[in-house]
C-alpha positions in Angstrom: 0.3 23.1 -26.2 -1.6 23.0 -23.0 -4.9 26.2 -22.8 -2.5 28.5 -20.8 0.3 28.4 -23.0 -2.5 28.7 -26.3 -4.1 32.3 -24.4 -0.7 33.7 -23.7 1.0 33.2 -27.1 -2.5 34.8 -28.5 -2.2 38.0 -26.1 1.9 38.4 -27.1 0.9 38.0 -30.6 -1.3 41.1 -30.2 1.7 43.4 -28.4 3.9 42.4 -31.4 1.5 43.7 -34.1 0.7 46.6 -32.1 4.6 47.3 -32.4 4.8 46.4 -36.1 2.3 49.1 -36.1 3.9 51.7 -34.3 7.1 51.3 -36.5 5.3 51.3 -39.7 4.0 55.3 -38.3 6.6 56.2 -36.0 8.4 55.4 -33.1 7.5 58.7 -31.5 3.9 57.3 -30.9 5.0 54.9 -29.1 6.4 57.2 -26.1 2.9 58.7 -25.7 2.2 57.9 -22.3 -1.4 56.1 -22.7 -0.1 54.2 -25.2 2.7 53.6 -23.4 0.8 52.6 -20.3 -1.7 50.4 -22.1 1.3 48.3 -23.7 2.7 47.8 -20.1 -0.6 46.9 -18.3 -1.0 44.5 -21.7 2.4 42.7 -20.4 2.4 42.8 -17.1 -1.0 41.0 -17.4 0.5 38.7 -20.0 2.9 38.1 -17.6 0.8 37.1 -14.7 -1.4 35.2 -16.7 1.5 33.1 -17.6 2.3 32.6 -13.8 -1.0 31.0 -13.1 -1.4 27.0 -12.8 -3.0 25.7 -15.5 -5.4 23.5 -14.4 -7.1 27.4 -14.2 -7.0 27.6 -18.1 -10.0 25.3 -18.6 -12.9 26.6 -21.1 -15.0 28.9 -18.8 -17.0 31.8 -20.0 -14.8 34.3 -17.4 -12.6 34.1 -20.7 -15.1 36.8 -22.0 -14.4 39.1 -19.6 -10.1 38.6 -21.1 -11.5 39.0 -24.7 -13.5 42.4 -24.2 -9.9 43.7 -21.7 -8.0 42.7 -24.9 -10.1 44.2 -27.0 -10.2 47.7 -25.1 -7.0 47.7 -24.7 -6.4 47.3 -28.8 -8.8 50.0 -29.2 -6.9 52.4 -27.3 -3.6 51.5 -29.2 -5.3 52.8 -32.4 -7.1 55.5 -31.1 -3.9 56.6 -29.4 -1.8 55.5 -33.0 -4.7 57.8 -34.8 -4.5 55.4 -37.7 -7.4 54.4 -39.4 -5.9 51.9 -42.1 -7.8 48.7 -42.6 -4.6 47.0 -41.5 -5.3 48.2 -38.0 -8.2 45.9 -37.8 -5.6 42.5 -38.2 -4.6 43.8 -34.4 -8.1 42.7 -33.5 -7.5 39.3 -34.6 -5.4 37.3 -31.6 -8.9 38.5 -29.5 -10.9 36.8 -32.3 -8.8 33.4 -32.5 -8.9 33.7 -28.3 -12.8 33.5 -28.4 -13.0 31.1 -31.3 -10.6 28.3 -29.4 -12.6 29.0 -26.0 -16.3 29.7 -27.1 -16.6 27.9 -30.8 -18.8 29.6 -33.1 -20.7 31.7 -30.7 -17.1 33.5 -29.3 -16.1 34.1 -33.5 -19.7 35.9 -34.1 -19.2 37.7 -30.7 -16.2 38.9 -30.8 -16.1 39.8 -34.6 -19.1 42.0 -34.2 -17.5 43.7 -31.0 -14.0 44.0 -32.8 -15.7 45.6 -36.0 -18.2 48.2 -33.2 -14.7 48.6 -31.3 -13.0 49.7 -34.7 -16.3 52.2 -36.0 -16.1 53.8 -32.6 -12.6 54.4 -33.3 -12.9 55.8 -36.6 -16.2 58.0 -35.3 -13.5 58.8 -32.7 -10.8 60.3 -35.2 -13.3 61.5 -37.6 -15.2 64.8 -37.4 -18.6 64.2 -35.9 -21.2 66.0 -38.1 -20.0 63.9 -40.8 -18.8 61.1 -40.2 -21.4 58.5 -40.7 -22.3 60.3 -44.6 -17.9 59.9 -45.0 -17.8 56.8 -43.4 -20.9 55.3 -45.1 -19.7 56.8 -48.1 -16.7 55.3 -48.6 -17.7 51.9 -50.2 -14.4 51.1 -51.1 -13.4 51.3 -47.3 -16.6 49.5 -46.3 -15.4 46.7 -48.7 -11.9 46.5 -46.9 -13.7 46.4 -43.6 -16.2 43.4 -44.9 -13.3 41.6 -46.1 -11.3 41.8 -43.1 -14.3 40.9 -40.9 -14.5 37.6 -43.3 -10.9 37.2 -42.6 -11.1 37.9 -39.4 -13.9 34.9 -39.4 -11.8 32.5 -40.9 -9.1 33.3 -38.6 -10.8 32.3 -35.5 -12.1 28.8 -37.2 -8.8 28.2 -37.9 -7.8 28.8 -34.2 -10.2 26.6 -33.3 -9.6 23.9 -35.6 -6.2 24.1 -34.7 -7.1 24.0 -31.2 -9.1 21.2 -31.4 -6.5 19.3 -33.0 -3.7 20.7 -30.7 -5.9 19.4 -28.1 -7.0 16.1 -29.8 -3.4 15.0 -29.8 -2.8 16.2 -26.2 -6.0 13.9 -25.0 -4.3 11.6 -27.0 -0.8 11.4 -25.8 -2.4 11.8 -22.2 -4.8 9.1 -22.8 -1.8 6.4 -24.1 0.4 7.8 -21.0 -2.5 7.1 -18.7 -3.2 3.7 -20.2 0.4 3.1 -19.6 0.1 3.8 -16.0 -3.1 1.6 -15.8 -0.7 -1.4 -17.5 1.7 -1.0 -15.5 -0.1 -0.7 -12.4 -2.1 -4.1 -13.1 1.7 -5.9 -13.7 2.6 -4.8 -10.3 -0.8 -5.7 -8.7 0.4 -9.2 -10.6 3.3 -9.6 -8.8 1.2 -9.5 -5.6 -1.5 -11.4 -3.7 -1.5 -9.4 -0.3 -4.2 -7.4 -0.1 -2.5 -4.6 1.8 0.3 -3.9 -0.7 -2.6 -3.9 -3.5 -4.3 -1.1 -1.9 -0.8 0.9 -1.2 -0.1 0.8 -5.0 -3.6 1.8 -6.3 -3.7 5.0 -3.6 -0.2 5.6 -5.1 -1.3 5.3 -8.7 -4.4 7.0 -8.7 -3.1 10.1 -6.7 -0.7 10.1 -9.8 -3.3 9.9 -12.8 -5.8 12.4 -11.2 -3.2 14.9 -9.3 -5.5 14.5 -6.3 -4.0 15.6 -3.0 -5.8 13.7 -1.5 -7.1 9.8 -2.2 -8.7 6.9 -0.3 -10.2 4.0 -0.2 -13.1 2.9 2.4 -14.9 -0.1 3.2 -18.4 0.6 3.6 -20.2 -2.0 6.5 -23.2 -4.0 6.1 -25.9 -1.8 7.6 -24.5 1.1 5.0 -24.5 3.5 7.8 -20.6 3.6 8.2 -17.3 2.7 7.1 -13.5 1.5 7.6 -10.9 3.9 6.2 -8.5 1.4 4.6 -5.5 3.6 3.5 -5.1 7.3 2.6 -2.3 9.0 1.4 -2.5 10.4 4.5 -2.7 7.3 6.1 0.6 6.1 4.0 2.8 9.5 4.7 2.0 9.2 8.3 2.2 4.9 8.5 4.2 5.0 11.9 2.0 7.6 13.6 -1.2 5.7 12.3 0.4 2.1 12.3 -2.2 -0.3 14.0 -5.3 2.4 14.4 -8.6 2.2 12.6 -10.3 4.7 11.7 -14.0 4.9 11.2 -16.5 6.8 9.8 -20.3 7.9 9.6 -20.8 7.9 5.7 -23.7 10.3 7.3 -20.8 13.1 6.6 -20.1 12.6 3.0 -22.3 12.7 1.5 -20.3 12.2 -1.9 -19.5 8.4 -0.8 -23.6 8.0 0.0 -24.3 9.0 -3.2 -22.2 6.4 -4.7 -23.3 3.9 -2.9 -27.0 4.0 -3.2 -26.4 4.6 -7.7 -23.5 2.6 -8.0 -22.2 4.7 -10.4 -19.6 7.3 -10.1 -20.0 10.5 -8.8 -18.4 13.8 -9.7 -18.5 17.1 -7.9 -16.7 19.6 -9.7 -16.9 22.6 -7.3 -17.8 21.4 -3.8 -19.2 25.2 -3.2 -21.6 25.4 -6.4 -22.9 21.7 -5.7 -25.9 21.1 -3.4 -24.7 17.6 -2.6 -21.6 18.9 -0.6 -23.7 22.1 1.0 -24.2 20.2 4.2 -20.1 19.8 4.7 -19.1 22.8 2.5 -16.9 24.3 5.6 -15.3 20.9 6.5 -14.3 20.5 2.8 -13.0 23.9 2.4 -11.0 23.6 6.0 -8.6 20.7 4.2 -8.7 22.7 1.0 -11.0 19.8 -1.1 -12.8 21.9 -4.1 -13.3 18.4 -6.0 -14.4 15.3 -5.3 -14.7 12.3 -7.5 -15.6 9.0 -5.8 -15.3 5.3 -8.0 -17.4 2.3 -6.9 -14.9 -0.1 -6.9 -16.8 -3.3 -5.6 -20.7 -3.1 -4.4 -21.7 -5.7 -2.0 -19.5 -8.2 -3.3 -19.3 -11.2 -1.8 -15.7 -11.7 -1.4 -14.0 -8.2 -0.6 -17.5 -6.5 0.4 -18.6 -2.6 -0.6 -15.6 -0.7 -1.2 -15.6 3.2 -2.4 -12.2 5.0 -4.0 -12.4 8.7 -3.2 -9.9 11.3 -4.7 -10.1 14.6 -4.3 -7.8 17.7 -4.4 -7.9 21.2 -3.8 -9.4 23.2 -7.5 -9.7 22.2 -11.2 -12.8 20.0 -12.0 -11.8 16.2 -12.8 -12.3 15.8 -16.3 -13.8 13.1 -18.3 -10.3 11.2 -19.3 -9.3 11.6 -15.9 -12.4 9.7 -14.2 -11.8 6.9 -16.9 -8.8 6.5 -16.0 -9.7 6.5 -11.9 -12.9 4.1 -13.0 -9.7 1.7 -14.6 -7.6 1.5 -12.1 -10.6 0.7 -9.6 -11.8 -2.3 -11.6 -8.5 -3.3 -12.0 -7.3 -3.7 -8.2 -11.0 -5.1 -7.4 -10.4 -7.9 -9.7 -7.2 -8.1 -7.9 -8.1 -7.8 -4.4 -10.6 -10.5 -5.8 -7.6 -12.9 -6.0 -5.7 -11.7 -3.5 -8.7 -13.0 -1.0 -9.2 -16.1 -2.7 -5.5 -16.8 -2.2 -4.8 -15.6 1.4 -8.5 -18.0 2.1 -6.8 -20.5 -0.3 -3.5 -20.6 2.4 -5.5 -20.6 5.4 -7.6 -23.4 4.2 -4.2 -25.5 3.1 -2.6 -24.5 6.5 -6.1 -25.3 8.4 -6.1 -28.8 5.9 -2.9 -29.5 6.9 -2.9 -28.7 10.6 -5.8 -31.0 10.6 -3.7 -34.1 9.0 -1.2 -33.6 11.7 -4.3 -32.9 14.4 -6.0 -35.1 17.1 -9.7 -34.1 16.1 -10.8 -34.4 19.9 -7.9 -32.6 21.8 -6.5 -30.5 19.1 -3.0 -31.9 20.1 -0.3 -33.3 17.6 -1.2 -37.2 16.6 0.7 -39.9 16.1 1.9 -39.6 12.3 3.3 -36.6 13.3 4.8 -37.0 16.7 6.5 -40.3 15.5 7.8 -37.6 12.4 9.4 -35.2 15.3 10.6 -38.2 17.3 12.5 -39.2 14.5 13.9 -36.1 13.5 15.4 -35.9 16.9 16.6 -38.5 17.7 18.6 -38.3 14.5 20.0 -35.0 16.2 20.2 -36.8 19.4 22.4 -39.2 17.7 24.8 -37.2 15.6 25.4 -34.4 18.3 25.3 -36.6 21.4 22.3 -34.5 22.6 20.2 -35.2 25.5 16.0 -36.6 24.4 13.7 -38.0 27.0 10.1 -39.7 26.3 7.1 -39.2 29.1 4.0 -41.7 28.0 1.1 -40.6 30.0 -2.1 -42.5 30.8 -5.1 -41.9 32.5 -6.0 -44.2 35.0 -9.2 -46.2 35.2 -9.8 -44.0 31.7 -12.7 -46.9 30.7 -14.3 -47.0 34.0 -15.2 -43.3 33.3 -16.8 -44.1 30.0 -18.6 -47.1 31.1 -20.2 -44.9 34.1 -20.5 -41.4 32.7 -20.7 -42.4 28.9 -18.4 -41.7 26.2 -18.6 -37.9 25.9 -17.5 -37.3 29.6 -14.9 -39.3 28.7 -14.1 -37.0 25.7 -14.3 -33.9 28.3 -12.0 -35.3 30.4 -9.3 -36.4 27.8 -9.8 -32.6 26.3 -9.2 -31.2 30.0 -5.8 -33.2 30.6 -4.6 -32.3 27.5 -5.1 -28.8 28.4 -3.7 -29.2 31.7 -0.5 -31.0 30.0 0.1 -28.0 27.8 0.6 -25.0 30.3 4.3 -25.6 31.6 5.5 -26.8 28.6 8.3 -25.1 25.9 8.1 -24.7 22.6 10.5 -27.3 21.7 8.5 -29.4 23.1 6.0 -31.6 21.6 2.9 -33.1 23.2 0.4 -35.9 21.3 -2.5 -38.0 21.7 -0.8 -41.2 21.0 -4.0 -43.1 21.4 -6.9 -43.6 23.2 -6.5 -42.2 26.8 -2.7 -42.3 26.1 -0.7 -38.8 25.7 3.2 -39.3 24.5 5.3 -36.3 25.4 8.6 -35.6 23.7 11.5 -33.3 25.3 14.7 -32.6 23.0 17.3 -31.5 25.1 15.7 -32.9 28.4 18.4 -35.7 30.2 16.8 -38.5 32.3 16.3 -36.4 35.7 15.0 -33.4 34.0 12.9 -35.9 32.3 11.4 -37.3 36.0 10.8 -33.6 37.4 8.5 -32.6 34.4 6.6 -35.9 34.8 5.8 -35.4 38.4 5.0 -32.1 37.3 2.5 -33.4 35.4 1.1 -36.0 38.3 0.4 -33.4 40.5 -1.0 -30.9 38.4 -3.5 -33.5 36.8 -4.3 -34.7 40.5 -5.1 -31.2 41.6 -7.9 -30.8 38.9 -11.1 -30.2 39.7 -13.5 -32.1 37.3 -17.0 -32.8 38.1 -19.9 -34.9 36.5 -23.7 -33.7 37.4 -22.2 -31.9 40.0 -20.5 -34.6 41.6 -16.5 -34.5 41.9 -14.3 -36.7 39.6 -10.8 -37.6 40.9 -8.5 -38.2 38.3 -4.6 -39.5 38.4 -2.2 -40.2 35.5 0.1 -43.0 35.4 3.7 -41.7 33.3 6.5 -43.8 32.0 9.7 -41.9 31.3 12.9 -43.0 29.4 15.8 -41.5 27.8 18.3 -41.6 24.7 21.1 -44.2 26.2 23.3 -44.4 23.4 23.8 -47.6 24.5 21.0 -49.2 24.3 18.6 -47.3 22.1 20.0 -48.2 18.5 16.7 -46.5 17.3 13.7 -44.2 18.6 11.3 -47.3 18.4 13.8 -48.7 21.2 13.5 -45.1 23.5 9.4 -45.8 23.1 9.6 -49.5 24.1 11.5 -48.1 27.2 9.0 -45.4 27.9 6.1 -48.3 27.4 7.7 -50.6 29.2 8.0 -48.1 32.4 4.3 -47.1 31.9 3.6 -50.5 32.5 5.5 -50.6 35.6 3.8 -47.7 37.3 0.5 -49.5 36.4 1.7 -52.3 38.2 3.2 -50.6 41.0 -0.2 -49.0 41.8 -1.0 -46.2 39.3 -1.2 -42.7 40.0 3.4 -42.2 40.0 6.0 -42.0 37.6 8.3 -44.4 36.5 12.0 -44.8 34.5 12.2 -47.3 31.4 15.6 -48.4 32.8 15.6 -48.8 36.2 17.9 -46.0 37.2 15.6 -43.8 39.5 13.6 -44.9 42.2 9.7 -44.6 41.6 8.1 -41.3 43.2 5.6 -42.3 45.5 2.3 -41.1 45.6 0.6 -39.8 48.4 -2.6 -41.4 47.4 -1.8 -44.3 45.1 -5.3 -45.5 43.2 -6.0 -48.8 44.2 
């Protein structure tokens, strides 16, 4: 039984032995019309009470101010009843059990005495004046009843605590397990994933759940401490297309709840943003979203894989109690230990792709080598083969590479071979696939290319590596390329070593022919001529 449900079953048990009341006098009483008016303000506030959200139920000495309503109110039914039976006190006692659940032992004393004065000024009320206190006094027998029921009237309310406290005992409990079940199954799905970014979606969505916060967050606090990256909101998540791609920063300056955190390390709890001098500063920004809570979880401090990051949840009324910041302080260390892994993973798979790019690599130019080139040749040529598709072969080489070295030392050389290769690359496809094949040799390989197509990207490549401008210590540096080209001839290529024996073979022929042109492995097109063959 949650506390609203607990103070409105107290209040209805009062109206129903006010009525037993009436009907053990007479009905008739009942149509006087302050009586009758008390018993409806007593409901309709019943009523209202029981329309409230409950998070407003929690213990809170404003419950007085219901106790001494109740307890005018029941005063005024037996004044108005004129009974002054002992039994009228019992009608006291759902105000007495009311007081004993929300303010222990101090409520029972308090709320006995006023009950028993409540109950005297009743009686001095009914009674005639001049005499009342010698006939009330007087009376020991009735002043026996009257001890007795305030002794029962005692052990009623510590038994409405006790039960309370067990009622709510068992409601912590079966919270507690149902939160511990959310936690579980939380960390299982933060199992299932290593991306960081789901990670975070889940444990706004989970922790929005466990605390009812309206609003939740999770920031990444920089270096200097002085600001922050807003990771993901709810906000952030209902609006993903509007906020897709944005980052949003912030001065930590202006919340001063996530400052706080940071420089304790602890947790920090504000349970009414406009009572709490930490949130004075920002009290009308807070109020203007509707925020009257804020709780905010460390989740990692200067870690050194995922950094400083701060969970902040906060929603509009209703301090966060302890179970629930537990429960947030969980879920936080959970999805850091994750987010942990997740990082270690997603560095894990750069460093294999960066381990493996660098086994299929050239460690000068950055190009393909020739493992993997002679891997792609013969994976097309295969295709080449089976579909009848065209393949050509350019082999590239730079002329007079070693008389560059041998005058301008080794890592000019290296500049230069870096340079061509980056020259190489612009104009061609991504089919393509260009490779240091060794030394100041580049092999390029063109699915899909016939023999002619073959000869226009090779001059292509003459002309643009001519055109260059390279100098050493300020002085120019002309540079030519001599290229061999040759192309899948069913005929006579059985294999792809046969294709580069034919590309070799016409590299060797431009050499001879004067360097700086491009030649065809079998013959079939004339040699471009340069304009400026390199002696």
């Amino acid at each position: 039984m949650n506390h609203r449900a607990l103070i409105v079953h107290l209040r209805w048990l009062s109206i129903l032995l006010a009525f037993g009341l009436v009907q053990l006098d007479t009905p008739a009483h009942f149509t006087r019309p302050v009586l009758a008016g008390a018993f409806l303000v007593y409901m309709v506030s019943n009523l209202a009470l029981s329309r409230l959200p409950e998070r407003l139920f929690a213990p809170h000495p404003r419950w007085f101010g219901l106790i001494a309503f109740d307890i005018a109110v029941i005063s005024l039914v037996i004044l108005q009843l004129g009974n002054l039976r002992g039994d009228a006190f019992f009608l006291y006692l759902p105000a007495v059990a009311l007081a004993a659940c929300y303010h222990g032992q101090r409520g029972i004393f308090a709320t006995v005495a006023a009950a028993a004065a409540a109950f005297t000024g009743v009686a001095y009320a009914l009674s005639p004046h001049a005499t009342f206190w010698e006939d009330f006094l007087g009376q020991t027998g009735f002043l026996f009843r009257i001890s007795l029921l305030v002794v029962i009237g005692v052990s009623f309310g510590y038994l409405a605590q006790r039960l309370r406290v067990e009622a709510t005992g068992r409601t912590e409990g079966v919270e507690e397990r149902r939160g511990l079940e959310a936690v579980v199954a939380a960390a299982h799905h933060f199992s299932q994933s290593l991306k960081q970014g789901e990670v975070l979606t889940r444990l706004i969505q989970v922790t929005a759940e466990l605390a009812s916060a309206s609003r939740c967050s999770v920031v990444y606090v920089d270096e200097d401490r002085g600001s922050g990256t807003l990771l993901i909101s709810r906000e952030m998540l209902a609006r993903r297309e509007r906020l897709a791609g944005r980052t949003l920063r912030i001065a930590l300056g202006n919340y001063p709840e996530l400052s706080r955190a940071l420089e304790t390390g602890a947790t920090v709890t504000v349970d009414d943003v406009a009572e709490d001098p930490l949130t004075a500063p920002v009290l009308e920004k807070l109020r203007a979203v509707g925020i009257g809570t804020l709780l905010v979880v460390p989740m990692a401090v200067d870690d050194p894989m995922v950094g400083t990051l701060l969970l902040s949840v906060a929603r509009d009324g209703g301090a966060f109690t302890a179970r629930e910041a537990r429960l947030c302080e969980l879920i936080a260390a959970v999805a850091a230990n994750v987010l942990k892994n997740a990082y270690m993973h997603e560095s894990l798979s750069h460093e294999n792709l960066s381990l493996q790019k660098l086994a299929i690599s050239d460690p000068l130019t950055g190009l393909y080598n020739r493992r993997f080139f002679d891997m792609r040749l013969s994976e097309e040529f295969r295709l080449a083969v089976r579909h009848s598709l065209p393949l050509s072969l350019v082999l590239l080489d730079i002329d007079h590479f070693k008389r560059i070295n041998d005058t301008h030392g080794h890592p000019v050389g290296d500049r230069v071979l870096v340079q061509v290769a980056e020259e190489v690359q612009k104009g061609l496809r991504h089919s393509d696939c260009l490779a240091r094949y060794g030394g100041e040799e580049f092999m390029l390989l063109l699915p899909l290319t016939d023999a002619r197509g073959a000869m226009a990207k090779a001059e292509e490549i003459r002309v643009a590596v001519k055109e260059m401008r390279f100098a050493v210590e300020g002085d120019p540096l002309s540079l030519t390329v001599s290229l061999g080209v040759a192309s899948y001839d069913a005929a006579v290529c059985a294999e792809s070593e046969a294709l580069i024996a034919q590309a070799d073979q016409a590299l060797y022929t431009a050499k001879q022919g004067g360097r700086d042109q491009v030649r065809f492995g079998s013959g079939a097109f004339a040699p471009v001529t340069p304009s400026h063959a390199a002696p």
